[in-house]
Steps between C-alpha positions, in 0.01 A plus 500: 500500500473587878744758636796361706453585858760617797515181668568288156771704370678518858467133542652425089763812587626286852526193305738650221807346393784690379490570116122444462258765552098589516344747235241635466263781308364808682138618398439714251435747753862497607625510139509120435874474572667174608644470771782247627568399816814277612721397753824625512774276484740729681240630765758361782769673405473817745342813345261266270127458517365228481242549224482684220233635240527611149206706338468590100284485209617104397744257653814610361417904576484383857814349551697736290451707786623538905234346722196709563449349812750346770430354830593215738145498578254265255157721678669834336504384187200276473299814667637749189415249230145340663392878511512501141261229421737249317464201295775246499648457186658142380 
């Protein structure tokens, strides 16, 4: 399976709906965690960002914890997790 590039996961992270989010598997290289990405459905309350991104070992690792990652901007996000050669997980 190909890698998911920059441009892919910033277009699938601009097109998120509240509730549903993208995951996806770093390389091995990066220790193989999966990483989610979603939309947050409070990001315009003041203060929020706008997206958010969970990093663990599985799934439920992930979102036991705070975000990893928060930004209003998609590029920041897509940047951190196309640098770590990802596959998109279903």
């Amino acid at each position: 399976m190909a890698n998911a590039i920059k441009d892919e996961i910033l277009q699938k992270m601009e097109g998120l709906d509240d509730g549903v989010g993208l995951r996806l598997r770093l390389s091995p290289s990066f220790g193989a965690d999966i990483v989610i990405i979603q939309l947050n459905p409070s990001h315009k309350e003041k203060g929020q960002k706008k997206y958010s991104m969970w990093c663990g070992k599985d799934e439920v690792e992930a979102k036991a914890k705070s975000p990893f990652l928060s930004s209003n901007k998609a590029k920041t996000i897509a940047a951190w997790v196309s640098e770590r050669a990802p596959q998109w997980v279903s």
